[in-house]
C-alpha positions in Angstrom: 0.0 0.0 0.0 1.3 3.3 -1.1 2.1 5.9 2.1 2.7 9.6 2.7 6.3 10.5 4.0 6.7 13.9 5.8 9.6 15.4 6.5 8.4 15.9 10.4 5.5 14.9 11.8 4.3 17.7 14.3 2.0 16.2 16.7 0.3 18.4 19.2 1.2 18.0 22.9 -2.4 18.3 24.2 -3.8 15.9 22.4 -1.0 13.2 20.9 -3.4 11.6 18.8 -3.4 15.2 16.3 -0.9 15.7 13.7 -0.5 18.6 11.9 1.4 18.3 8.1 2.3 22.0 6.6 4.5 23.0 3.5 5.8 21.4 0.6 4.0 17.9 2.7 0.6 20.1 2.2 1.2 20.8 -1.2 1.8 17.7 -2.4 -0.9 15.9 0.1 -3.5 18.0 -1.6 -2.2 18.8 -5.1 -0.7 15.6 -6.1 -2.7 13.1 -4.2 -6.0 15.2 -4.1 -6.4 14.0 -0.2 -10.1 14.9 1.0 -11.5 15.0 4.5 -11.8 12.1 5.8 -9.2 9.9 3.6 -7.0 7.7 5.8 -3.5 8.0 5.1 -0.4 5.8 6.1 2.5 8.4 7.4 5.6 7.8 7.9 8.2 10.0 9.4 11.7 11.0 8.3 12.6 12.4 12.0 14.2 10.5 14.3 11.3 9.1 16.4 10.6 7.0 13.3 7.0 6.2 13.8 4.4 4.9 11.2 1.4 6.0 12.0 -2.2 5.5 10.4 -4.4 8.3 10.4 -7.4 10.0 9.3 -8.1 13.4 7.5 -10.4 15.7 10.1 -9.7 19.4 8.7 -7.5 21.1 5.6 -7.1 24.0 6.0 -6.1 26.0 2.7 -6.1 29.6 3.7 -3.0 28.1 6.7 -2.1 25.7 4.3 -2.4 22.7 6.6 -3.8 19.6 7.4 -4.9 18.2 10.2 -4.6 14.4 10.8 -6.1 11.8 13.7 -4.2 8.7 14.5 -5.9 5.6 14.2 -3.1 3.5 14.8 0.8 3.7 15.1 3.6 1.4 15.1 7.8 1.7 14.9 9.9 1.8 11.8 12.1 -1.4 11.3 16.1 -0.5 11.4 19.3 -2.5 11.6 20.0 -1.1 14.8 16.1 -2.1 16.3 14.3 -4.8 14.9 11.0 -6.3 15.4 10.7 -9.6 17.2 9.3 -11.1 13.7 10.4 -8.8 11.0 8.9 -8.9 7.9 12.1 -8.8 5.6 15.6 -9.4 6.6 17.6 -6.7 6.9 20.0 -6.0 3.9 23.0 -3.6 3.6 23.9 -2.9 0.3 27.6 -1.9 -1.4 27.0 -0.9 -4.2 29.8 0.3 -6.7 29.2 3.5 -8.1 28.3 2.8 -12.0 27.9 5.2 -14.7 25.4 7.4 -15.3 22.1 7.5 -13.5 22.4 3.3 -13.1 23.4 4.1 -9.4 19.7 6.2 -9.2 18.3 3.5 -10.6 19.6 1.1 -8.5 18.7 3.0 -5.1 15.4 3.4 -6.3 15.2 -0.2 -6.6 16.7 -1.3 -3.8 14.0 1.2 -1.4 11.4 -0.2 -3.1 12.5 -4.0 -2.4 13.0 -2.9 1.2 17.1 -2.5 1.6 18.1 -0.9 5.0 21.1 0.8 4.1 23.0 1.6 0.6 26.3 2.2 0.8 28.0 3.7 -3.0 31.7 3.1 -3.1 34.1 4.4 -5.4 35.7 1.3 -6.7 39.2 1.1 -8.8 36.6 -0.1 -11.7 34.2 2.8 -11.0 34.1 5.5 -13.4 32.6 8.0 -11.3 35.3 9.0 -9.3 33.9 11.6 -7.2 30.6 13.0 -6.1 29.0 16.4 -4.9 26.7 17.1 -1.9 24.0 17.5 -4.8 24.1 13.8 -5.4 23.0 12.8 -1.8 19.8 15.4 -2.0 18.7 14.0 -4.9 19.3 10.4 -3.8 17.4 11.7 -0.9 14.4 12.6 -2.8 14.9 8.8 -4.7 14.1 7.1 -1.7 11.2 9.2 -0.9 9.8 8.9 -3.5 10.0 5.0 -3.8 9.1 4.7 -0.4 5.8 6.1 -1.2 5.2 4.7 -4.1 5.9 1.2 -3.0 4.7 1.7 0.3 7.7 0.4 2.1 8.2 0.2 6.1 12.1 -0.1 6.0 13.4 3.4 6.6 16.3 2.8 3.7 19.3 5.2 4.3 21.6 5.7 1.5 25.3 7.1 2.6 27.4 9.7 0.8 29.3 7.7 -1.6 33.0 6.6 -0.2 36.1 4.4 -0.3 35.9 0.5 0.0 38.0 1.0 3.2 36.0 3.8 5.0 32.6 2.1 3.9 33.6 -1.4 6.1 34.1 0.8 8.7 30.4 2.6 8.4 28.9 -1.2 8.5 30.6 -2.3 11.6 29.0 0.9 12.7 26.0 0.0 11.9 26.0 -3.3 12.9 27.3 -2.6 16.1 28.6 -6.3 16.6 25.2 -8.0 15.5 25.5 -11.6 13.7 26.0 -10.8 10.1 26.2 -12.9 6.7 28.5 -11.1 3.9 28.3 -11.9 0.9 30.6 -10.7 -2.0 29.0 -10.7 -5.5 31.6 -12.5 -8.0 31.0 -13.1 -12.0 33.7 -15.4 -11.3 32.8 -19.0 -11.2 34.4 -19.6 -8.2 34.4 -23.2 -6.7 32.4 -22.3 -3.3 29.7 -22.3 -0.7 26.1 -21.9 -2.9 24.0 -18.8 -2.3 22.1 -21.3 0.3 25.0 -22.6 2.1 25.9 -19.2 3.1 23.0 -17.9 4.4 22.4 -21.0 6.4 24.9 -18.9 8.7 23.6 -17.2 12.0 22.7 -13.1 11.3 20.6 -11.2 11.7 22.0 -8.9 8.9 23.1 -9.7 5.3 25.4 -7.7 3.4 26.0 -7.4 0.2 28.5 -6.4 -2.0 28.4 -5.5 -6.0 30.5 -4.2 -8.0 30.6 -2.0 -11.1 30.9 -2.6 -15.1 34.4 -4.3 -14.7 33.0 -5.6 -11.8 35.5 -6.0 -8.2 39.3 -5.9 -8.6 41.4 -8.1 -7.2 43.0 -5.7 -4.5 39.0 -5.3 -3.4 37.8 -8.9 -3.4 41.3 -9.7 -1.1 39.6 -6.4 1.3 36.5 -7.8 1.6 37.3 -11.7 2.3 39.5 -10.0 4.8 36.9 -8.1 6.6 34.7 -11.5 6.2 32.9 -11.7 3.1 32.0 -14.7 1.1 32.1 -14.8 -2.7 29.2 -15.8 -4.7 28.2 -16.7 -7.9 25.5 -17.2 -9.5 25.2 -19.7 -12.6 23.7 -17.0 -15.0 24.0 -15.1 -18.1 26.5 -12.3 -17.4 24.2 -9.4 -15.9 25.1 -5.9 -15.9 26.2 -4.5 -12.5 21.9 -2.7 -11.8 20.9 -6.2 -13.3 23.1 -7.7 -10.4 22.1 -5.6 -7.8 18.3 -6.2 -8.1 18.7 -10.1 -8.8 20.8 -10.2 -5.9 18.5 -8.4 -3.7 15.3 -10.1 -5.1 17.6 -13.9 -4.5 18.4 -13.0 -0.9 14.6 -12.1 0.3 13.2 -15.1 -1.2 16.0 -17.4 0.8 15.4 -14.9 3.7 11.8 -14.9 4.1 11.2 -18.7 2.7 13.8 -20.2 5.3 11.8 -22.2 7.4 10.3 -24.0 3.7 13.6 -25.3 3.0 16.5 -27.1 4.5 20.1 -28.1 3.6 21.5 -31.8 3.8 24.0 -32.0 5.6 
């Protein structure tokens, strides 16, 4: 189901079951949607309470330009860092190499809308973007918005300022902060090991996942990565194209992810 992210939700202190949405939210609640009174809406917010909440159109207000919501029900935003007891999707970290063009966009787009936690870009030695403005992150910003409300997903995806291989391994055991996790390094390499299912038969409660651009990882970065943990995979495919990769990748994981208790591994 599709759902309306604000930029802050302003709920009023005497009564917490009112929320009040204003500016550029107003605009495009009642100019792009077409919201009436009494539509029921599900918000999400982009402040740091990160609270879902359900709730109902009582008042518009077009001379104050606001609109005035009641709760009907509320629950908490799914992170890395806070889970639910039974999560609906695993939770994925995604490197992503930065690839030509607007590919990375794409990619990100994709990736919120399949429910990724985190995107990480990284400038790899294969990568020919190089180096990236402030500009980028705004508009990658405005991706995952976006594709958060189009595809209605709960997972608050983050997406980092893009970054060196070293200085992104560092961001994940951040924001892992010492949780079980499964890595899995992306290879078009037919390399003789574990399947896809073997390795995520491991213990985590995170997956990550690495993929890299058009001349895919170099060697210097797949001896990095096995060093900080990661496991290479690959998958017995036509040769894909690095966005191909990253969605089929994504799209693999979930189903193994969510489908684990369906099947099970001979020892």
């Amino acid at each position: 189901m599709k759902q309306f992210i604000v930029s802050n939700i302003d709920i009023d202190n005497n009564n917490r079951r009112k929320i009040t949405v204003r500016g550029k939210d107003y605009n495009y609640l009642i100019t792009v949607r077409r919201s009436r009174l009494g539509d029921v809406l599900n918000i999400a917010s982009n402040a740091k309470a990160q609270t879902n909440v359900k709730a109902k159109i009582t008042e518009i207000d077009k001379s104050a330009k606001t609109v005035t919501l009641t709760v009907i029900e509320n629950t908490t935003i799914e992170t890395c860092e806070h889970k639910n007891s039974s999560p609906k999707l695993p939770c994925i970290i995604l490197l992503q190499w930065l690839i030509k063009g607007t590919k990375t966009d794409a990619v990100i787009r994709q990736a919120t809308e399949t429910g990724v936690s985190y995107i990480i870009p990284v400038y790899g030695e294969f990568s020919v973007v190089k180096n990236e403005n402030s500009i980028k992150l705004e508009r990658r910003s405005r991706i995952v918005r976006e594709a958060r409300q189009q595809s209605g997903s709960s997972v608050d995806t983050k997406v980092l300022p893009a970054t060196s291989l070293q200085i992104a391994l560092t961001k994940i055991e951040e924001i892992i902060q010492e949780k079980p996790a499964i890595k899995i390094m992306f290879t078009e390499k037919d390399v003789k090991q574990k399947s896809l299912h073997q390795i995520i038969a491991k213990t985590g409660d995170i997956v990550i996942m690495a993929i890299g651009a058009e001349g895919g990882i170099s060697e210097n970065e797949e001896n990095l990565l096995k060093t900080n943990g990661f496991i290479a995979c690959h998958f017995n495919t036509n040769v894909l194209r690095a966005e191909t990769a990253a969605l089929y990748g994504i799209a693999a994981l979930q189903t193994l992810l969510t489908e684990e208790k369906t099947w099970q591994l001979k020892e």
